[in-house]
N, C-alpha and C positions, 0 to 999 in steps of 0.2 A: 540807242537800240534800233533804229529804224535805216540804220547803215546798210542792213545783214538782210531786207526784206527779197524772198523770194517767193515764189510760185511752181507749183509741180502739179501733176493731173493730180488727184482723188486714191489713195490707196485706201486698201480694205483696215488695214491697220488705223490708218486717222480716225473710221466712223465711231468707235469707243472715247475718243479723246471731244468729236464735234457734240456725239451725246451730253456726256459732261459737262462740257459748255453749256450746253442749250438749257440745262437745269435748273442754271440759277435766275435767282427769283427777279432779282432787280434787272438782269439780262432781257427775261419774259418780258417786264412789265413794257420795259423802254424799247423793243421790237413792237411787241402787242398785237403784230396779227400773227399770233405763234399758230399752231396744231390746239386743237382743241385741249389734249395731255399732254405735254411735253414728256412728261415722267415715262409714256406707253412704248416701250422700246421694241413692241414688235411694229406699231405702227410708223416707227422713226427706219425701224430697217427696211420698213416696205418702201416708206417715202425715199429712201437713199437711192433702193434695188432701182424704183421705176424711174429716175431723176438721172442717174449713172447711166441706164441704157437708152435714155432718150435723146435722138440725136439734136433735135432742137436749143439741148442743153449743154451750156459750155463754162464746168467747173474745175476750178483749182482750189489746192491747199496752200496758206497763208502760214512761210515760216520763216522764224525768228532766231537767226544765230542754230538753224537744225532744229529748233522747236515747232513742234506742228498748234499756231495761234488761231484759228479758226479756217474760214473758205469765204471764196468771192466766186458768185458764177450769175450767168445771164440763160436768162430762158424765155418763151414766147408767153405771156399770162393769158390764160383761157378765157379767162371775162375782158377783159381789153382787145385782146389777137395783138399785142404790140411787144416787143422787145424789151424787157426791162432786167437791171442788175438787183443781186442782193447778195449782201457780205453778213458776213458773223463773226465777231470777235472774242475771244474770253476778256471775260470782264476783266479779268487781273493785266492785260494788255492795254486797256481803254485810256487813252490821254498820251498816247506816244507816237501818236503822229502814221503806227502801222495800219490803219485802215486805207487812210487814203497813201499813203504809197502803195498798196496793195492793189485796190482799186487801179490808181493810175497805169500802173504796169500791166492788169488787167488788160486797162482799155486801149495799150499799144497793142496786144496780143489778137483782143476782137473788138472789130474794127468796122461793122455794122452800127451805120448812125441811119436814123434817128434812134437812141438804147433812151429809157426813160428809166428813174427811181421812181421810191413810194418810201415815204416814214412818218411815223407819226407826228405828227404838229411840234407836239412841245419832245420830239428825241432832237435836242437842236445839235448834238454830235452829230450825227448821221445825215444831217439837214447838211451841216456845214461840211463835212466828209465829201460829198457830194458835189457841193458850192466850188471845193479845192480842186476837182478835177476837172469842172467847165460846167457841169453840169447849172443849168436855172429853174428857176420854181417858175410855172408853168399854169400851175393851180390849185384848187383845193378838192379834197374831195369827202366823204362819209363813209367810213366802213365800218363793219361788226369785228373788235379785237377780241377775239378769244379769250386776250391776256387778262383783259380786263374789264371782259364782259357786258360790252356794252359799245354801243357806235361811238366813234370819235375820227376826229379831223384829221385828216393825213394828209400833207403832203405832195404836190408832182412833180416832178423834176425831167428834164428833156438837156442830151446832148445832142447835139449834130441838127439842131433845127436853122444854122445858120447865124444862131448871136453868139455862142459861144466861145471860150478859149481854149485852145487846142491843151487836153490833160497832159 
């Protein structure tokens, strides 16, 4: 299935379909620094509206054979000021390898290094998603998940700091 991976800008049609995604439970828990509701879909359409016109932000839709499988985009995170990526998958996709094709393709597209990750400690997909594109764990850090209500261990991940392999 990962033959077929493309990338296109954000249409208004995807955001019902990225909703969905973001619903499920086991999805939440393994991102976990979700929206405080995921459920609040005026809150998810304002995060879209202000996300879409901000130009620091650079997102695509992740599809599959014409399936629209979730989105990969990079933005500037306010509490760091640093460059960092984040992808979403629907769960029914997870284990076929389209994340990190996605990503990778991504990161020929934008091309601003140093780009850093963040994921949860034990999301070891997303760790290793990461791992495949060049990305290296960098450090640790403490955050409040949303998902799961409580601090836990995240993750950092750094491309382009000069050890890496080109994704």
């Amino acid at each position: 299935m990962t033959s077929d991976v493309r990338l296109r800008p954000v249409e208004e049609r995807d955001l019902p379909i990225f909703f969905e995604q973001q619903l499920d439970t086991d999805a939440i828990y393994m991102a976990a620094f979700t929206h405080k509701d995921p459920a609040d879909r005026n809150a998810f359409d304002a995060h879209w509206t202000r996300i879409r016109a901000d130009p620091r932000v650079t997102i695509r839709t992740i599809l599959v054979e014409g399936r629209v499988v979730g989105h990969v985009a990079t933005f500037v995170d306010e509490q760091f000021g640093k460059q960092e990526v984040t992808y979403w998958i629907g769960k029914e996709f997870w284990g076929q390898g389209i994340a990190t094709k996605a990503l990778s393709r991504f990161l020929t597209e934008f091309t601003k290094r140093p780009i850093y990750g963040r994921a949860a400690r034990d999301n070891i997909g997303s760790v290793r998603v990461m791992e495949k594109c060049g990305f290296r764990v960098t450090g640790l850090d403490r955050g409040f998940a949303n998902a799961r209500g409580k601090d836990i261990e995240e993750v950092i991940l750094e491309l382009g700091g000069g050890k890496e392999r080109a994704p």
